[in-house]
C-alpha positions in Angstrom: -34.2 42.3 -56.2 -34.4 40.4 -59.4 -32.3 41.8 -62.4 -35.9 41.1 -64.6 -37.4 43.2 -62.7 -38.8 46.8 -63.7 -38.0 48.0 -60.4 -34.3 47.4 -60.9 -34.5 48.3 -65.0 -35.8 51.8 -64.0 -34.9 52.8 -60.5 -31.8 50.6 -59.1 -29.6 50.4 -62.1 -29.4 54.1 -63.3 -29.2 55.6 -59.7 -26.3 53.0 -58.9 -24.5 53.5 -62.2 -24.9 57.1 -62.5 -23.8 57.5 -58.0 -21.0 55.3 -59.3 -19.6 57.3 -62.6 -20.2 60.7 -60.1 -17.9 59.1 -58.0 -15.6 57.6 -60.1 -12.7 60.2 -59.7 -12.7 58.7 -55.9 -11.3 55.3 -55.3 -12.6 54.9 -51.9 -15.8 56.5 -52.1 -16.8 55.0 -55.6 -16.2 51.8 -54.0 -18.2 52.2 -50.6 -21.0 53.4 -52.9 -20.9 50.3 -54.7 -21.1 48.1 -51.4 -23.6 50.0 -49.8 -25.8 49.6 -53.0 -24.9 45.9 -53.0 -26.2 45.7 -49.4 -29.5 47.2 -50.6 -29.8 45.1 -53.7 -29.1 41.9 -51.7 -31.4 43.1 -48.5 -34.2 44.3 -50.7 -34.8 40.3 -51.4 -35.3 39.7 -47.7 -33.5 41.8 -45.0 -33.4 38.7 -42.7 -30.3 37.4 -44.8 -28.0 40.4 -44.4 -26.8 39.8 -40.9 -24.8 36.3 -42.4 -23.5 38.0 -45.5 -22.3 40.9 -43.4 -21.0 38.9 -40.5 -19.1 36.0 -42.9 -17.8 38.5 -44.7 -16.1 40.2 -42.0 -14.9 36.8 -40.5 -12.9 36.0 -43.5 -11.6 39.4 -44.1 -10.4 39.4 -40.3 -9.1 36.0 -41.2 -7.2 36.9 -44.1 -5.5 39.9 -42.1 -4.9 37.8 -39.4 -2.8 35.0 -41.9 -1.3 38.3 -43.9 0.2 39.1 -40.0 1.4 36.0 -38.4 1.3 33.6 -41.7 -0.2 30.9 -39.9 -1.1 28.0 -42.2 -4.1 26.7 -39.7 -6.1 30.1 -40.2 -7.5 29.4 -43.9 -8.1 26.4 -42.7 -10.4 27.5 -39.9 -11.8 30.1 -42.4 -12.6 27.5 -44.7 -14.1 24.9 -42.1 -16.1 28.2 -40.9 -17.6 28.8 -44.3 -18.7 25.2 -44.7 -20.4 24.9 -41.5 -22.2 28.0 -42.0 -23.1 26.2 -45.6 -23.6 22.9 -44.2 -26.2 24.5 -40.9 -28.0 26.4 -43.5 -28.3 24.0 -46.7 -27.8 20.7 -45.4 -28.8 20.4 -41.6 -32.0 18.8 -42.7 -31.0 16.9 -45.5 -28.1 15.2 -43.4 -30.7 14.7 -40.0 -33.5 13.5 -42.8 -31.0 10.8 -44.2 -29.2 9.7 -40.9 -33.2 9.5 -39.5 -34.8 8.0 -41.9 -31.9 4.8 -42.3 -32.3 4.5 -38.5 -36.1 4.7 -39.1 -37.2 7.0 -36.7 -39.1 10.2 -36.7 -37.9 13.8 -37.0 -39.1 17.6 -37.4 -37.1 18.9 -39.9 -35.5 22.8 -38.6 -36.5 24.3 -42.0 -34.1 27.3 -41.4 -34.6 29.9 -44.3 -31.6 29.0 -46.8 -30.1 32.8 -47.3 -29.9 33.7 -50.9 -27.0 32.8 -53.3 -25.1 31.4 -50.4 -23.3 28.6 -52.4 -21.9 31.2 -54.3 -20.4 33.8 -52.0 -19.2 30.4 -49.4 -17.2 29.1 -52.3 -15.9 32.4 -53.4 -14.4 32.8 -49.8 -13.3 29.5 -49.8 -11.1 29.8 -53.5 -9.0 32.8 -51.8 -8.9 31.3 -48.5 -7.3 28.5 -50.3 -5.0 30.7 -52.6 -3.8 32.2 -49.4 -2.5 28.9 -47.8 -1.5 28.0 -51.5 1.2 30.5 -51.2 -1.0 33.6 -52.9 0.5 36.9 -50.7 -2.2 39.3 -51.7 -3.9 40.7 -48.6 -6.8 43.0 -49.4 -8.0 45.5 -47.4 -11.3 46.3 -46.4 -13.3 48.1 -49.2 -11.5 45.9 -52.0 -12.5 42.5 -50.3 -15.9 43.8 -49.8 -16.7 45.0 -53.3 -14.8 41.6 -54.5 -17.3 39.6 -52.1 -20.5 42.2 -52.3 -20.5 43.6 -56.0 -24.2 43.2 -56.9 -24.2 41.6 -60.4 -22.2 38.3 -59.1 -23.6 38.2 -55.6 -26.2 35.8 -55.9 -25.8 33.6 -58.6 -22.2 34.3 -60.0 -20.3 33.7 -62.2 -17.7 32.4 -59.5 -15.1 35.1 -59.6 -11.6 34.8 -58.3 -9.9 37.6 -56.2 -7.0 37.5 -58.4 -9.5 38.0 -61.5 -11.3 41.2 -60.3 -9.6 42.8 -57.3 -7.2 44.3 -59.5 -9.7 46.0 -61.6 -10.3 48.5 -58.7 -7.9 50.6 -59.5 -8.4 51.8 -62.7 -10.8 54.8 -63.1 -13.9 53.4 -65.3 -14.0 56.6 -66.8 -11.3 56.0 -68.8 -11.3 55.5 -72.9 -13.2 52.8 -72.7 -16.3 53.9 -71.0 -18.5 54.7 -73.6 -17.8 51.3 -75.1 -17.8 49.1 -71.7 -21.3 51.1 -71.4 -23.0 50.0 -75.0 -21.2 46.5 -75.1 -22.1 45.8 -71.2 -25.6 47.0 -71.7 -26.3 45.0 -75.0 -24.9 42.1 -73.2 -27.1 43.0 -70.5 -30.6 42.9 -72.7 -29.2 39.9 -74.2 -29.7 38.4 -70.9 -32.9 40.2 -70.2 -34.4 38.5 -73.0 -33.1 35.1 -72.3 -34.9 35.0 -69.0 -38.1 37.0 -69.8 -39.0 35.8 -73.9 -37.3 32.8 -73.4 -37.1 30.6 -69.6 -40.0 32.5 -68.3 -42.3 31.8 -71.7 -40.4 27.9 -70.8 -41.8 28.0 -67.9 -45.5 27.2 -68.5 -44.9 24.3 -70.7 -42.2 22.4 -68.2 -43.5 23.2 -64.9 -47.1 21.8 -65.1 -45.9 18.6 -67.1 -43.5 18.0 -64.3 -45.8 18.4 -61.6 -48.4 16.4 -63.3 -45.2 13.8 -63.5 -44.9 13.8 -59.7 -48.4 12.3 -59.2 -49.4 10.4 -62.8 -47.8 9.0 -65.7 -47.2 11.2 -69.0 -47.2 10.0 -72.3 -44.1 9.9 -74.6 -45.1 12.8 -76.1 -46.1 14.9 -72.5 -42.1 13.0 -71.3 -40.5 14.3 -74.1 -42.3 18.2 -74.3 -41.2 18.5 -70.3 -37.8 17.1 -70.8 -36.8 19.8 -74.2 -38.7 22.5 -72.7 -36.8 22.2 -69.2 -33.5 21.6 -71.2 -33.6 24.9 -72.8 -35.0 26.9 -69.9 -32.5 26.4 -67.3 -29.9 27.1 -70.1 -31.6 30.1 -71.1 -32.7 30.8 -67.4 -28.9 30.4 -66.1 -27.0 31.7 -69.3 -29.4 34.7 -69.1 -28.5 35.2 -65.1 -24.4 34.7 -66.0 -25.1 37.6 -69.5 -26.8 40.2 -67.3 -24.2 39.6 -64.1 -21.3 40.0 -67.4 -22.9 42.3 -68.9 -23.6 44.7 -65.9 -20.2 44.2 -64.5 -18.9 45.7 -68.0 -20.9 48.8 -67.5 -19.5 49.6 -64.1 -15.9 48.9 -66.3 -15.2 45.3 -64.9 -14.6 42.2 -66.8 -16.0 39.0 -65.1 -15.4 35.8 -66.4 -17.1 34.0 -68.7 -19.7 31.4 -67.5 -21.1 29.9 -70.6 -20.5 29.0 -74.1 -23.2 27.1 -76.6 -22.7 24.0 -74.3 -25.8 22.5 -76.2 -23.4 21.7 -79.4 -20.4 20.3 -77.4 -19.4 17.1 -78.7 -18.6 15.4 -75.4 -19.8 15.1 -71.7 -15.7 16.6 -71.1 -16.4 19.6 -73.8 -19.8 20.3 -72.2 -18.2 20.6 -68.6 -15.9 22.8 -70.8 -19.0 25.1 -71.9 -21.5 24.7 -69.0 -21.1 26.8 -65.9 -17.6 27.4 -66.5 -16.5 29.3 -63.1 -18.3 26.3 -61.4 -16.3 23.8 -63.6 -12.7 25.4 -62.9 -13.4 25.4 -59.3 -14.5 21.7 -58.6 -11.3 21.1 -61.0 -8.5 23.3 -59.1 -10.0 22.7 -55.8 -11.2 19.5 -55.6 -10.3 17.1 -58.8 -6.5 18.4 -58.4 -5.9 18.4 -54.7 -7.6 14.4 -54.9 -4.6 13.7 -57.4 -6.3 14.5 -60.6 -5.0 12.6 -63.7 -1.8 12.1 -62.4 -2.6 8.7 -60.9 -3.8 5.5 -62.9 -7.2 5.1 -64.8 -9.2 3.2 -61.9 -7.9 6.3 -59.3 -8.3 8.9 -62.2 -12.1 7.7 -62.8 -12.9 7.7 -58.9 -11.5 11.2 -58.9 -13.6 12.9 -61.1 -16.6 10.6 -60.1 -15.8 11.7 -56.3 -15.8 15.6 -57.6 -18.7 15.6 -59.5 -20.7 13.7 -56.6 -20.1 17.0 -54.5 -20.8 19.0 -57.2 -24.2 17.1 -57.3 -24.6 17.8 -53.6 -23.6 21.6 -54.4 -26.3 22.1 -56.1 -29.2 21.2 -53.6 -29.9 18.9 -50.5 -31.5 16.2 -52.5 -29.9 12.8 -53.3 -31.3 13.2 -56.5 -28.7 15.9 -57.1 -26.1 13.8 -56.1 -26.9 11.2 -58.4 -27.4 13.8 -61.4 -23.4 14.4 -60.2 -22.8 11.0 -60.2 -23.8 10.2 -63.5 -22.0 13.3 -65.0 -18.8 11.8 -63.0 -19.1 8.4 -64.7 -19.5 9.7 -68.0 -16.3 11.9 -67.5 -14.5 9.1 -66.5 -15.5 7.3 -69.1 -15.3 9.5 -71.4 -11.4 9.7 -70.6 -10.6 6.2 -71.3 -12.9 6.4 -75.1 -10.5 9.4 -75.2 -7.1 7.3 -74.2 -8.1 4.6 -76.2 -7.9 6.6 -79.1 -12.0 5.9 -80.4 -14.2 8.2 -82.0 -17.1 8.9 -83.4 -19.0 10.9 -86.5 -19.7 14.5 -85.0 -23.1 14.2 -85.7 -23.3 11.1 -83.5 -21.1 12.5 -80.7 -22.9 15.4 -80.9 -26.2 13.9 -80.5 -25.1 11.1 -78.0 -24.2 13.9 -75.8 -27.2 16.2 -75.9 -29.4 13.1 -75.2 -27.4 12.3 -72.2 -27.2 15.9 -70.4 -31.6 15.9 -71.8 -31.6 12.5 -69.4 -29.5 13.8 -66.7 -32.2 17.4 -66.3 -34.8 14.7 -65.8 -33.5 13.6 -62.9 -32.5 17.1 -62.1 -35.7 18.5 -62.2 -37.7 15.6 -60.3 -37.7 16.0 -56.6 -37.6 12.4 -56.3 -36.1 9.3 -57.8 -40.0 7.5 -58.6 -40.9 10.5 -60.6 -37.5 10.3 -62.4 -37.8 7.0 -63.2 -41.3 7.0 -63.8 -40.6 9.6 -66.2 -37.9 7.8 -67.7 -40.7 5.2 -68.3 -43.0 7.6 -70.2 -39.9 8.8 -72.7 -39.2 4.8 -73.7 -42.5 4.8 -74.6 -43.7 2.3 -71.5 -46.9 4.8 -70.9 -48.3 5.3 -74.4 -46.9 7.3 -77.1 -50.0 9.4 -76.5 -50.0 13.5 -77.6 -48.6 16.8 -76.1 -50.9 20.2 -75.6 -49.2 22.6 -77.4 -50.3 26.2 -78.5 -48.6 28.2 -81.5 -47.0 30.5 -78.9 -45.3 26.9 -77.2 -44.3 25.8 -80.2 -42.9 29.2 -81.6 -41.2 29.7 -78.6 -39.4 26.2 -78.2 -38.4 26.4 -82.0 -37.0 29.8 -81.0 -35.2 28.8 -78.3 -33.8 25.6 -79.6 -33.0 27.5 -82.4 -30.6 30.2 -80.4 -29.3 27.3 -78.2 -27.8 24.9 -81.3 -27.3 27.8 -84.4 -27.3 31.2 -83.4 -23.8 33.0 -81.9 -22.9 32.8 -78.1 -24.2 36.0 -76.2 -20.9 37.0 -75.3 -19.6 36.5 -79.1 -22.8 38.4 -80.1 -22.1 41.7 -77.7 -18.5 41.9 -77.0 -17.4 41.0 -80.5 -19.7 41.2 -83.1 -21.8 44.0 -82.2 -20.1 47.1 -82.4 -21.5 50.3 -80.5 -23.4 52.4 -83.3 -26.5 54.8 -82.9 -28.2 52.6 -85.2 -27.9 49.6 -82.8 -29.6 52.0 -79.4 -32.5 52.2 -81.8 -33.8 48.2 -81.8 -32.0 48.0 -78.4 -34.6 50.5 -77.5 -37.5 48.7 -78.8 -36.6 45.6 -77.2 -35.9 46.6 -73.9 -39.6 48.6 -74.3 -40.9 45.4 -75.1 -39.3 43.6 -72.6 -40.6 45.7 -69.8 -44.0 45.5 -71.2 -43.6 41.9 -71.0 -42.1 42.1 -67.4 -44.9 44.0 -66.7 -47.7 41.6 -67.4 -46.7 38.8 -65.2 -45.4 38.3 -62.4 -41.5 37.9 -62.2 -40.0 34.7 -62.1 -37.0 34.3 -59.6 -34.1 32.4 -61.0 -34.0 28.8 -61.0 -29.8 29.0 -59.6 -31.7 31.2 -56.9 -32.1 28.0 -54.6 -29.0 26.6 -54.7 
């Protein structure tokens, strides 16, 4: 079930909030409501999936008991070795056969086993508190807590990456409390905000980046065609993602829970370090604490510091799809953290215009390769932008251009959605009346074409 969808506008949302405030004077039964209704929303996508969540879930659960019992160090290990085959089977077992096959040079039927939704998310959630448990962390949870911390619909599938210790605790207070109204009109604006990302925004993106790209994959584009495909898929997966990350905040305030923030204007950072800082920010923290730290961090020298960070942002890479051309997008986002740290060390700088700019053109670069399936059309691509193919022209209609001024407009002036909703925007009658009208109009425009899943959805 997609949150853009009229299906969950209409019918999911108010039966699950309004089961969920009927039941809120009941701990237990407010909270098995809210699993159950997370094991709709997640099976309504494609029941086929629900076996895996269910049964991986219970595993760790079992597995944390089992460590809260007899304190064995080796169980979050086996938990966490669990998780990542079931990660590496699904997402990887072709990618690792293809590679291994294909150096050797011989031929192979790839498996193509369906990759269950959002399962790089809800593996490395397990994983964090797996880790916190051998870390020393003493909390035990038990069962309807760790499944509403695993399960709760609005992070499931595409996150933010919440931590047990971030959430878990939130149970326990009644959401009808004097807050409620206000978690309500600040979690729903937050919500629309979101709506409107994806729908006016990504999905209007959509159109002008998808078809450029593809035509990339067989033929060369013009500079102008290079450069159209590369803005307009810039500011869709930011307003595709960002949108996802709003609506998952947003709804998580309406049921009275605070997730963590997962994104921050990361468009005007000033560095490659300060966009890492702004961009998928759950995803940032945890490659940081649970991979950049454990391999030593920056407390080591420069050459070991730099292979750090390059080594944690190649698996990030990898994270993010079976694709070497993942890997390298990683890569390259390792090497200019590394070197970003020794321009920072040595003490240089830059005008803010300059860093600013030097950095948007780099993450621009990086989405090329991103977005190409492979490295021919990347480079080939990369081509085309230099101006190699012909400076040529771009098809562009006045509702293209309006939108891609709109959008790079929001992206580089306008206020962060979570400034915008949970500051700014205080709860008034007068706001529900253009919140109304926009969420009409969104729905209208939901309704006239067909919903686009999210582009996080296949990682």
């Amino acid at each position: 079930m997609l949150f853009n969808s009229q299906v969950f506008i209409l019918c999911f949302l108010p039966l699950v909030l309004g089961g969920y405030y009927a039941l809120a004077r009941n701990r237990p039964l407010r909270q098995l409501f809210v699993v159950l209704a997370s094991l709709v929303f997640y099976g309504w996508w494609n029941v086929r999936y629900l076996p895996l969540l269910v049964g991986l879930t219970l595993a760790n659960w079992l597995i944390a008991q089992a460590f809260g019992r007899w304190r064995k160090t080796w169980l979050p290990l086996a938990g966490v070795f669990l998780n990542l085959s079931v990660l590496a089977l699904f997402k990887y077992a072709d990618f690792l056969r293809g590679s291994v096959w294909g150096v050797l040079g011989e031929d192979w039927q790839p498996w193509r086993l369906v990759l269950p939704l959002g399962i790089s998310f809800f593996v490395f959630q397990k994983i964090s508190y797996l880790i916190d448990l051998r870390r020393g962390d003493r909390h035990i949870y038990g069962f309807l807590d760790f499944w509403m911390f695993v399960l709760f619909f609005p992070q499931l599938i595409a996150g933010p990456l919440v931590r047990h210790d971030e959430i878990i605790h939130q149970f326990r207070r009644d959401p009808r409390g004097p807050a409620m109204w206000e978690n309500l009109s600040r979690g729903f604006t937050l919500f629309l905000i979101g709506v409107a990302k994806k729908v006016a925004l990504a999905d209007s993106l959509s159109p002008i980046a998808d078809p450029l790209f593809a035509k990339a994959a067989h033929a060369s584009l013009s500079a102008a065609e290079a450069w159209l495909a590369c803005g307009a898929y810039t500011l869709q997966i930011y307003f595709d993602f960002s949108g996802y990350s709003d609506m998952a905040i947003g709804l998580g305030l309406m049921f009275g829970l605070t997730l963590p923030l997962n994104f921050d204007a990361p468009y005007r950072a000033l560095s490659i370090r300060h966009f890492w800082r702004r961009w998928h920010i759950t995803l940032s923290r945890f490659l940081r604490d649970y991979l950049y730290i454990p391999l030593g961090g920056n407390r080591c020298g420069p050459l070991r510091q730099a292979a750090n960070v390059v080594l944690t942002m190649l698996l990030g890479g990898l994270w993010h799809g079976a694709n070497w051309t993942f890997v390298a997008w990683g890569g390259l986002h390792g090497a200019a953290l590394a070197a970003n740290h020794v321009w920072r060390d040595r003490g240089f700088s830059m005008p803010r215009p300059l860093a600013w700019a030097t950095t948007l053109l780099f993450v621009m670069a990086c989405w090329v390769l991103f977005r190409s399936q492979t490295f021919g059309t990347a480079g080939d691509m990369f081509c085309s932008m230099l101006g190699l193919h012909g400076a040529g022209h771009a098809a562009l209609d006045h509702t293209g251009a309006l939108v891609l001024l709109a959008g790079t407009a929001v992206a580089l002036l306008g206020p962060s959605s979570q400034s915008a909703a949970l500051k700014w925007l205080r709860p008034s009658p007068l706001l529900a009346i253009p919140a109304g009208l926009l969420l009409t109009f969104l729905l209208l425009l939901i309704g006239g074409r067909l919903q686009n899943a999210f582009i996080y959805f296949q990682f």
